[in-house]
HTML snippet that shows the backbone in 3Dmol.js (N, CA, C, O; Angstrom):
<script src="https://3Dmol.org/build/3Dmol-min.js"></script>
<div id="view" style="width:600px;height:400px;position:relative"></div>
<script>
const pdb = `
ATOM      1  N   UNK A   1      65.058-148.384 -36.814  1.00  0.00           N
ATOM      2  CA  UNK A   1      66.122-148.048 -37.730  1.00  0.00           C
ATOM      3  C   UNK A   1      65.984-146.580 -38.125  1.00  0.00           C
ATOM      4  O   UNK A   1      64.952-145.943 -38.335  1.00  0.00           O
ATOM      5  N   UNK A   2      67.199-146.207 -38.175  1.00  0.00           N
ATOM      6  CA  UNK A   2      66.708-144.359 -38.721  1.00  0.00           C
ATOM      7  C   UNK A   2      66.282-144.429 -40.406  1.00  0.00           C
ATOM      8  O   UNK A   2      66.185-145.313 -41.257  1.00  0.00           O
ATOM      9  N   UNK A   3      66.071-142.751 -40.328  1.00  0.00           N
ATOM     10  CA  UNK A   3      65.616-142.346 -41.559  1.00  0.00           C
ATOM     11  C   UNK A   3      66.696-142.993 -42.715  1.00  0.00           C
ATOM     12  O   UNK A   3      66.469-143.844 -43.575  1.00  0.00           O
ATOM     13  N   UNK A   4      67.604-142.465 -42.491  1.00  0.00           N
ATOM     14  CA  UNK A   4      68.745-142.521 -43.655  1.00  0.00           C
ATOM     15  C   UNK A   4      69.074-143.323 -43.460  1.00  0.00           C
ATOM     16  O   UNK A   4      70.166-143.379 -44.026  1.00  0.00           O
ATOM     17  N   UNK A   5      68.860-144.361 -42.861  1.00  0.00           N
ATOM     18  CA  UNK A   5      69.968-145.811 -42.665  1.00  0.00           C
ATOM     19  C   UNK A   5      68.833-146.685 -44.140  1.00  0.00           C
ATOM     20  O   UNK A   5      69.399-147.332 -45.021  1.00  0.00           O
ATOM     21  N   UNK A   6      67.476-146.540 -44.124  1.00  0.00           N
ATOM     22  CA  UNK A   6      66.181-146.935 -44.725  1.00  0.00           C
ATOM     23  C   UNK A   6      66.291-146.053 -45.373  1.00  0.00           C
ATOM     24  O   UNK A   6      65.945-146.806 -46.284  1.00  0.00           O
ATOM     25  N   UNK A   7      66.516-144.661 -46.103  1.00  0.00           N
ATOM     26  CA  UNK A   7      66.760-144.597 -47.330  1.00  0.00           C
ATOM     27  C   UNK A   7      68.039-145.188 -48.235  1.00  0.00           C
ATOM     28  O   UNK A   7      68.049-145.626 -49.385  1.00  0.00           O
ATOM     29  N   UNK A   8      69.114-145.023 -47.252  1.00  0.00           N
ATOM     30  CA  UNK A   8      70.421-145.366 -47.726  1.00  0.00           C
ATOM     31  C   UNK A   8      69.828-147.179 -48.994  1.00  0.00           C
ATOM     32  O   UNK A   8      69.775-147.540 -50.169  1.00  0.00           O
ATOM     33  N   UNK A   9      69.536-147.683 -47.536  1.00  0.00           N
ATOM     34  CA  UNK A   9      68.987-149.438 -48.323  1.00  0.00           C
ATOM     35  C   UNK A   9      68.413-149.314 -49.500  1.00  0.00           C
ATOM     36  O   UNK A   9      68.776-149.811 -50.566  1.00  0.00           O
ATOM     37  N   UNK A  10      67.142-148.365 -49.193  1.00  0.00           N
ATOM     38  CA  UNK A  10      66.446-148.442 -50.621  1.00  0.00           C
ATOM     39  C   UNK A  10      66.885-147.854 -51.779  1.00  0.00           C
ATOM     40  O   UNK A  10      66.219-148.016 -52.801  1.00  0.00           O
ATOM     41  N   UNK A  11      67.761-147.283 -51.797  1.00  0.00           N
ATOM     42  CA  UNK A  11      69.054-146.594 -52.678  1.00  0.00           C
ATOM     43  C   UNK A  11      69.870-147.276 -53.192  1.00  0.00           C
ATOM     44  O   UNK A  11      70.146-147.238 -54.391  1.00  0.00           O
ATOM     45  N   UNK A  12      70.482-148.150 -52.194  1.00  0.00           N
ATOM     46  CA  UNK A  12      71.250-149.107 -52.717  1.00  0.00           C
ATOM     47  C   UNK A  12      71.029-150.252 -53.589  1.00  0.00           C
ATOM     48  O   UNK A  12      71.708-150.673 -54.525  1.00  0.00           O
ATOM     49  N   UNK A  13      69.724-150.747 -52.988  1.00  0.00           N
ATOM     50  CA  UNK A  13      68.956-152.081 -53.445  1.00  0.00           C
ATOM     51  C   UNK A  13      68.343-151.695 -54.784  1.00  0.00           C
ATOM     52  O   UNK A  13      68.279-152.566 -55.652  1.00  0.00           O
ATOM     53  N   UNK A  14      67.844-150.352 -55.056  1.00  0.00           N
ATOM     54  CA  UNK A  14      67.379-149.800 -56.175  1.00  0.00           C
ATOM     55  C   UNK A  14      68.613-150.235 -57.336  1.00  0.00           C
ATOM     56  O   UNK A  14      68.585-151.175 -58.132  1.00  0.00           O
ATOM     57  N   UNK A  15      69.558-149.331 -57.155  1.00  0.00           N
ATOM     58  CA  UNK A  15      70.423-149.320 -57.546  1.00  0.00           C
ATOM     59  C   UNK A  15      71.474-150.466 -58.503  1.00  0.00           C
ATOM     60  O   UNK A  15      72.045-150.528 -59.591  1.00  0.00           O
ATOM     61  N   UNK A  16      71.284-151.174 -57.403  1.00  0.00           N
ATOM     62  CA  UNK A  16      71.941-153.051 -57.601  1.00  0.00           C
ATOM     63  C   UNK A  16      70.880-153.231 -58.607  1.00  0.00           C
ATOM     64  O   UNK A  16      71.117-153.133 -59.811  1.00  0.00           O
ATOM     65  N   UNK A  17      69.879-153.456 -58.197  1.00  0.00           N
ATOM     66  CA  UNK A  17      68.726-154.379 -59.216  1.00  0.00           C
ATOM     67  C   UNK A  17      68.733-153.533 -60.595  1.00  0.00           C
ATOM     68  O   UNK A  17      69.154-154.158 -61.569  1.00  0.00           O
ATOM     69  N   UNK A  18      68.363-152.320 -60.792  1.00  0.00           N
ATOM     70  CA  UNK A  18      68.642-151.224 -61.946  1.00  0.00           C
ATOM     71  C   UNK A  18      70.276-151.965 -62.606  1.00  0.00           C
ATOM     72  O   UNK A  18      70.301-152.473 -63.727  1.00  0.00           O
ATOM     73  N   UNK A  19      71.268-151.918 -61.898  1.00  0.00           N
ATOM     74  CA  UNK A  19      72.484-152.413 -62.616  1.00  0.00           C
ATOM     75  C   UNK A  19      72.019-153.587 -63.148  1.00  0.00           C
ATOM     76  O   UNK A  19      71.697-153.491 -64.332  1.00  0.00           O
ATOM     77  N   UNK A  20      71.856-154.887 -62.542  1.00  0.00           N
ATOM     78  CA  UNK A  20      71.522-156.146 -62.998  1.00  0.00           C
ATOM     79  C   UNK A  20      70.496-155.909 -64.155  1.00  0.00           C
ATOM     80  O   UNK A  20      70.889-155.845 -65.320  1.00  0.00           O
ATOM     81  N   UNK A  21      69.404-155.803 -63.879  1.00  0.00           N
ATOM     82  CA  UNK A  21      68.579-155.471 -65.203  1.00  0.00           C
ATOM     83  C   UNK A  21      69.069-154.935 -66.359  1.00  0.00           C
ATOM     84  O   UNK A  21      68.736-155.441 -67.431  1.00  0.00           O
ATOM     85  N   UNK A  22      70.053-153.678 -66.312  1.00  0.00           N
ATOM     86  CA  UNK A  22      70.643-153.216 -67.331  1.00  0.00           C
ATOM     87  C   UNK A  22      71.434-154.240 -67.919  1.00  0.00           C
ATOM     88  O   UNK A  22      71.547-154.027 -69.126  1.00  0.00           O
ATOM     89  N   UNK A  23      72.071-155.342 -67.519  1.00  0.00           N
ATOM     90  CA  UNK A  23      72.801-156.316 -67.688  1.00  0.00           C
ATOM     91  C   UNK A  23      72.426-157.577 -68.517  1.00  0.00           C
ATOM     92  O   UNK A  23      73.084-158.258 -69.303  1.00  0.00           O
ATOM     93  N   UNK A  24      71.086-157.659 -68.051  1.00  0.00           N
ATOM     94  CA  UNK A  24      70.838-158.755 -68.670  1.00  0.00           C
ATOM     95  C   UNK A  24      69.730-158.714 -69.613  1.00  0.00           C
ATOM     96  O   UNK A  24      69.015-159.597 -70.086  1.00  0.00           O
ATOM     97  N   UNK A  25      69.808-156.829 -69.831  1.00  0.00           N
ATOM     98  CA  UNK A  25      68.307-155.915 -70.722  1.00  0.00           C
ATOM     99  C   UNK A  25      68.634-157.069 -72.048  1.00  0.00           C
ATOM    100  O   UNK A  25      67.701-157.855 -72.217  1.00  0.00           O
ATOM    101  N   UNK A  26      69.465-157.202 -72.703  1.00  0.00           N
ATOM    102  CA  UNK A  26      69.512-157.679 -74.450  1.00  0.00           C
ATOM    103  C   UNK A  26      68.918-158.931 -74.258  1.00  0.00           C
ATOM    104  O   UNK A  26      67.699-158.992 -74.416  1.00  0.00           O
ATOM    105  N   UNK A  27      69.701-160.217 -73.865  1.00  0.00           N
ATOM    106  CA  UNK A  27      68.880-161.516 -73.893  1.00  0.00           C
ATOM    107  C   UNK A  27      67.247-161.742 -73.620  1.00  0.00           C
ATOM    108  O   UNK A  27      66.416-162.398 -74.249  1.00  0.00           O
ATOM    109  N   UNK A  28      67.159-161.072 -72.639  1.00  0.00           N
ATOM    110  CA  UNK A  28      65.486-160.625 -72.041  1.00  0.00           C
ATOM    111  C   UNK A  28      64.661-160.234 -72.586  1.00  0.00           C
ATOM    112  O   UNK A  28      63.515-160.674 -72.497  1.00  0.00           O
ATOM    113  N   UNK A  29      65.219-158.767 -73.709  1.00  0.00           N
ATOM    114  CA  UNK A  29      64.183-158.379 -74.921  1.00  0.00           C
ATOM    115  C   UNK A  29      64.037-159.157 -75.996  1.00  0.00           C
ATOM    116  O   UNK A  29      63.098-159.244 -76.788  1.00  0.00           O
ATOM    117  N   UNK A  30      65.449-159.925 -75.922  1.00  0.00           N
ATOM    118  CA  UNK A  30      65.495-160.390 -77.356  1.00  0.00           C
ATOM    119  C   UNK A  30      64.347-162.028 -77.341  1.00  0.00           C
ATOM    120  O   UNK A  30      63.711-162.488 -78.289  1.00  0.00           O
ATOM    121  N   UNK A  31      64.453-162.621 -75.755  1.00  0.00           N
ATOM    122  CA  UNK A  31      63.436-163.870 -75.817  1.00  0.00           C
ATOM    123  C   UNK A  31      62.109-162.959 -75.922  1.00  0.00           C
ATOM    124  O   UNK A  31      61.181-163.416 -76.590  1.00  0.00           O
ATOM    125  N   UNK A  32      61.960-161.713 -75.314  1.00  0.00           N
ATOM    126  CA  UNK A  32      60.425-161.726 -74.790  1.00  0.00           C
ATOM    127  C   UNK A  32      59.983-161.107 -76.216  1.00  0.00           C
ATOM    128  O   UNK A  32      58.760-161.050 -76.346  1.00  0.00           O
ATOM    129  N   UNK A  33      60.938-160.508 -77.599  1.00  0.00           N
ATOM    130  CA  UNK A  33      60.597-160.233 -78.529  1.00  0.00           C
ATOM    131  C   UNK A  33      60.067-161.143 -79.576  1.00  0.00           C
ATOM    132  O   UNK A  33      59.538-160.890 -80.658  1.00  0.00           O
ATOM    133  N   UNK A  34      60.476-162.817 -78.695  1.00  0.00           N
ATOM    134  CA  UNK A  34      60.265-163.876 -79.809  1.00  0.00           C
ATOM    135  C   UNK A  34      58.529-163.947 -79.411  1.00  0.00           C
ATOM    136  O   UNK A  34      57.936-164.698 -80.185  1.00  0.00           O
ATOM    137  N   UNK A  35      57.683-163.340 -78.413  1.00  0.00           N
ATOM    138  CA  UNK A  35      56.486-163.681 -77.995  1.00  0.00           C
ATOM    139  C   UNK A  35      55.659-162.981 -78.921  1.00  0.00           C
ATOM    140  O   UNK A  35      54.476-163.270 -79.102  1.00  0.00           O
ATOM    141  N   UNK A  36      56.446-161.784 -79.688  1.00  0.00           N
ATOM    142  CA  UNK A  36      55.897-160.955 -80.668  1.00  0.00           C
ATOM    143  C   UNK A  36      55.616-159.644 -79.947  1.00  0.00           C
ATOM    144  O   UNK A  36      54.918-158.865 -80.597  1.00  0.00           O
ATOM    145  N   UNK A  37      56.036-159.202 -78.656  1.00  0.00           N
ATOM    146  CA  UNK A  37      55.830-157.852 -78.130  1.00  0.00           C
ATOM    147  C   UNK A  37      56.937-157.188 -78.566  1.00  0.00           C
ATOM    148  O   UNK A  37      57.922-157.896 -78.773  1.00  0.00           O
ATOM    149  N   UNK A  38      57.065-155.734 -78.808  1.00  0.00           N
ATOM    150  CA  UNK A  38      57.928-154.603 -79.250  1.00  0.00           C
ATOM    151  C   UNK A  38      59.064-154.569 -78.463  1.00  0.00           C
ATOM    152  O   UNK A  38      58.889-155.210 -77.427  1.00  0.00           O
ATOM    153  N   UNK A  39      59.756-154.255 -78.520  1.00  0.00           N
ATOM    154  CA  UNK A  39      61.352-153.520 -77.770  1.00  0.00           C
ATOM    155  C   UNK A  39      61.096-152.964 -76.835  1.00  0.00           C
ATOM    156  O   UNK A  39      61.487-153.226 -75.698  1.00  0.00           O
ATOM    157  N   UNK A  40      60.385-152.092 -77.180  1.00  0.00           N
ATOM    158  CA  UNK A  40      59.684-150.583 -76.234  1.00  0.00           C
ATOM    159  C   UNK A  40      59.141-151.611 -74.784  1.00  0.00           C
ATOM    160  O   UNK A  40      59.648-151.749 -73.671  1.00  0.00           O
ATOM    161  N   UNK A  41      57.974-152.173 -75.376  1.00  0.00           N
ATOM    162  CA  UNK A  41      57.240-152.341 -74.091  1.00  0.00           C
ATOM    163  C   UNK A  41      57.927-154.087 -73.337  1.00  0.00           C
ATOM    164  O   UNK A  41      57.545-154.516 -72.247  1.00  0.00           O
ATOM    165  N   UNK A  42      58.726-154.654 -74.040  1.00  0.00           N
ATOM    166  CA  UNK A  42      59.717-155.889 -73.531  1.00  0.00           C
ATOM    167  C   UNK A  42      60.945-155.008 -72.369  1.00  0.00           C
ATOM    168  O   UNK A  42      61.486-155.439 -71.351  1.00  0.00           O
ATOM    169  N   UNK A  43      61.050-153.761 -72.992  1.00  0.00           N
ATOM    170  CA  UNK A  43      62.025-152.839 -71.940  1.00  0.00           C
ATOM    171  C   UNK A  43      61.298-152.607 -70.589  1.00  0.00           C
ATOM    172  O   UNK A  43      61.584-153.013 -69.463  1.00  0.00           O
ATOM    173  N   UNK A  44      59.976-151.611 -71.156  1.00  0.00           N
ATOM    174  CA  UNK A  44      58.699-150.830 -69.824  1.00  0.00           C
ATOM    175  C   UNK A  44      58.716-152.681 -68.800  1.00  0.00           C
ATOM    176  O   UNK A  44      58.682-152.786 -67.574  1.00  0.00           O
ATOM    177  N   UNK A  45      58.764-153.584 -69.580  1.00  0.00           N
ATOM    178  CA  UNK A  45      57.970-154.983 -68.783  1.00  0.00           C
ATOM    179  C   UNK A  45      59.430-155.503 -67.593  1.00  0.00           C
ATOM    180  O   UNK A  45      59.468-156.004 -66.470  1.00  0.00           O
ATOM    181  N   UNK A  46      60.263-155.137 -68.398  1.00  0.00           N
ATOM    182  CA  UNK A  46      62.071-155.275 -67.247  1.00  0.00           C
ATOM    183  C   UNK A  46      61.746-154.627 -66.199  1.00  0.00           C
ATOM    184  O   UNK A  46      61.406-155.091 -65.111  1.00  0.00           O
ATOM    185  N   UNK A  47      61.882-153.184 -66.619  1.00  0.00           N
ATOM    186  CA  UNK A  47      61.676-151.420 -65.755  1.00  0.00           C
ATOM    187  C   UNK A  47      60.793-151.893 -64.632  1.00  0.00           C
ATOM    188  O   UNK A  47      61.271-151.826 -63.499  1.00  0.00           O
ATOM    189  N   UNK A  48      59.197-152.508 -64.828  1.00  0.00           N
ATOM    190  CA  UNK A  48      58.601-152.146 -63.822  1.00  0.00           C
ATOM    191  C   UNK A  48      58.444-153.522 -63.076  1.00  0.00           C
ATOM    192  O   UNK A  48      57.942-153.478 -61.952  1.00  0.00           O
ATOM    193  N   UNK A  49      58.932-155.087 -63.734  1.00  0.00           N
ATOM    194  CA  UNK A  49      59.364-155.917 -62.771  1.00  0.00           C
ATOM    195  C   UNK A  49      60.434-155.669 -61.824  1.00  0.00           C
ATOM    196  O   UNK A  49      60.047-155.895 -60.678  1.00  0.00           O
ATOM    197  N   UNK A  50      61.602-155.297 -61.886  1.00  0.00           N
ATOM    198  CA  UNK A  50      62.626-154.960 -61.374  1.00  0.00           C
ATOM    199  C   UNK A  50      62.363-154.089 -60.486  1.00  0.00           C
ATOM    200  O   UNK A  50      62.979-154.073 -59.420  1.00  0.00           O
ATOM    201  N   UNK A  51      61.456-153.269 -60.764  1.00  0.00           N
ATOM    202  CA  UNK A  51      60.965-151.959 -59.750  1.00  0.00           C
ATOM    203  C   UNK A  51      59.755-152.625 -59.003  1.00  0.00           C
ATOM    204  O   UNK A  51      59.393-151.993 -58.011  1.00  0.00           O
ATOM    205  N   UNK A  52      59.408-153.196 -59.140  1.00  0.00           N
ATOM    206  CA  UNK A  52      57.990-153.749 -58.432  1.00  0.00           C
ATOM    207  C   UNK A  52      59.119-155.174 -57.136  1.00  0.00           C
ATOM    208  O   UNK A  52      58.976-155.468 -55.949  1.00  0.00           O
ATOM    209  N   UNK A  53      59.779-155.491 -57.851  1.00  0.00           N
ATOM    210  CA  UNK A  53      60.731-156.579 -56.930  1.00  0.00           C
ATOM    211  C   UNK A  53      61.313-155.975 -55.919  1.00  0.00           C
ATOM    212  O   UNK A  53      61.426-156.388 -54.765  1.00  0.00           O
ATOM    213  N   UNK A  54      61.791-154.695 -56.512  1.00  0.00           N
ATOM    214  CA  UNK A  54      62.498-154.058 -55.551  1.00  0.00           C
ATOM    215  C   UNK A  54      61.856-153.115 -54.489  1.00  0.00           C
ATOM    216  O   UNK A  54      62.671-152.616 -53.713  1.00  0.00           O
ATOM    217  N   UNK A  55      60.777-152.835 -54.339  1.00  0.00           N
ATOM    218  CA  UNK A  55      59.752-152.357 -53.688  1.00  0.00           C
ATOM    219  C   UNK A  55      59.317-153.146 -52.265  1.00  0.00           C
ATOM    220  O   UNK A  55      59.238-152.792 -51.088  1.00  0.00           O
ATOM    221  N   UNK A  56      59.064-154.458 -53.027  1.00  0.00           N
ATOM    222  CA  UNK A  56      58.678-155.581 -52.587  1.00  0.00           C
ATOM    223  C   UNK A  56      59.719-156.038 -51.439  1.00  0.00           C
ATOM    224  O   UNK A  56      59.222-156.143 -50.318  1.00  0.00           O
ATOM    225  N   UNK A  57      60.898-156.282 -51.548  1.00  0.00           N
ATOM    226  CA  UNK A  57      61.749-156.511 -50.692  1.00  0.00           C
ATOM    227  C   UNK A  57      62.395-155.329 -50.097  1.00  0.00           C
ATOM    228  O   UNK A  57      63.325-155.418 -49.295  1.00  0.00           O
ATOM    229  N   UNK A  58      61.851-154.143 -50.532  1.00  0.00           N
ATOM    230  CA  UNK A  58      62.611-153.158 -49.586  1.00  0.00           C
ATOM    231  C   UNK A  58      61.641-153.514 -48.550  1.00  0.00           C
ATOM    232  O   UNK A  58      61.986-154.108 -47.528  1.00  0.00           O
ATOM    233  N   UNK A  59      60.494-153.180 -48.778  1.00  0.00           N
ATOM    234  CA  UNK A  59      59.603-153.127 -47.626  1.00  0.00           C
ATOM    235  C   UNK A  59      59.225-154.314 -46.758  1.00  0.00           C
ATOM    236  O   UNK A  59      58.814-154.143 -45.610  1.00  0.00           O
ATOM    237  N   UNK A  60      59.352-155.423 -47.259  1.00  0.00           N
ATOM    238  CA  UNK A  60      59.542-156.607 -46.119  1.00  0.00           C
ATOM    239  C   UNK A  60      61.319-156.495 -45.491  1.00  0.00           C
ATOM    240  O   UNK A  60      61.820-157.185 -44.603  1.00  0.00           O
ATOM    241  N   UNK A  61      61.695-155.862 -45.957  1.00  0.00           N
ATOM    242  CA  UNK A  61      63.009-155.623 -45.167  1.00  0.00           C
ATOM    243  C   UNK A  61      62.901-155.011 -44.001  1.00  0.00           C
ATOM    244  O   UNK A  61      63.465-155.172 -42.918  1.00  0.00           O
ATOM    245  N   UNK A  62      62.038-154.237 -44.411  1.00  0.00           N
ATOM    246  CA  UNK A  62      62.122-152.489 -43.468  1.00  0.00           C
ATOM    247  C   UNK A  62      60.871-152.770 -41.894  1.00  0.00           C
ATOM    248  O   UNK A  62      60.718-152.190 -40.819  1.00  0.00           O
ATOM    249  N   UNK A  63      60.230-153.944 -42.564  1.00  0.00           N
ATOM    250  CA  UNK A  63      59.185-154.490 -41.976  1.00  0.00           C
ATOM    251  C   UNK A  63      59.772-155.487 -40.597  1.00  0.00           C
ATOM    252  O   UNK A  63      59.645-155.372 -39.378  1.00  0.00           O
ATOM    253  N   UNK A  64      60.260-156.199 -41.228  1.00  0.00           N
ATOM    254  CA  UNK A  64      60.841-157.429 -40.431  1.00  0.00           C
ATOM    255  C   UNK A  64      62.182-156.463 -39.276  1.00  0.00           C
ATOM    256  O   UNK A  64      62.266-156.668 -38.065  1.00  0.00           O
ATOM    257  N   UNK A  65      63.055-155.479 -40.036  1.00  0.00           N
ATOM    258  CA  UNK A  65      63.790-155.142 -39.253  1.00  0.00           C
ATOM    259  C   UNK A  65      63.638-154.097 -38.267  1.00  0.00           C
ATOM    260  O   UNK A  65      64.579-153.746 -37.556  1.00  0.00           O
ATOM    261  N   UNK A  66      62.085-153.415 -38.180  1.00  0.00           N
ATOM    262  CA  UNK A  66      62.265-152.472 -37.628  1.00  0.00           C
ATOM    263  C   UNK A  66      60.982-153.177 -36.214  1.00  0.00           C
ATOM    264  O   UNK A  66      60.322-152.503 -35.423  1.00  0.00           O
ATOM    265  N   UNK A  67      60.997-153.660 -36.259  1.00  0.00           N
ATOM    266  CA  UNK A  67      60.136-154.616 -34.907  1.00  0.00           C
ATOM    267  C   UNK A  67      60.787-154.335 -34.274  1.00  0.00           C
ATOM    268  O   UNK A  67      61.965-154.178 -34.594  1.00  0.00           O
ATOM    269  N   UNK A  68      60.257-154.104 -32.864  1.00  0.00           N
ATOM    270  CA  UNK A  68      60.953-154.019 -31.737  1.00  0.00           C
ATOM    271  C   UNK A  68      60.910-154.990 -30.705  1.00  0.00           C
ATOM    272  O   UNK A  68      61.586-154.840 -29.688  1.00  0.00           O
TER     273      UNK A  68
END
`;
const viewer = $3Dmol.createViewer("view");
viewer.addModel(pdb, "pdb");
viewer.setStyle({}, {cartoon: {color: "spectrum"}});
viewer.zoomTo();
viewer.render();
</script>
């Protein structure tokens, strides 16, 4: 697969998941605030699941599709 076809994805997929997260940021802080953690770090805990997911499936993407 080329360069930019595999950045384009991981751009996109970034992107999507960043939207969704932003979406469903209030209900999410507001349960994970009932555990007694802050705003701040119920936000950082969205940010770097969402980013760690999306990492995760870029690269078994990029994995599986670029076999020859």
């Amino acid at each position: 697969m080329g360069r930019k076809i595999v950045l384009f994805g991981f751009w996109m997929l970034g992107y999507t998941l960043g939207f969704f997260a932003w979406i469903v940021r209030t209900p999410v802080i507001t349960w994970i605030m009932t555990l007694g953690i802050s705003s701040d770090v119920a936000g950082a805990m969205i940010t770097g699941f969402a980013s760690s997911i999306m990492m995760l499936v870029g690269v078994l993407l990029w994995s599986f599709l670029s076999r020859a």
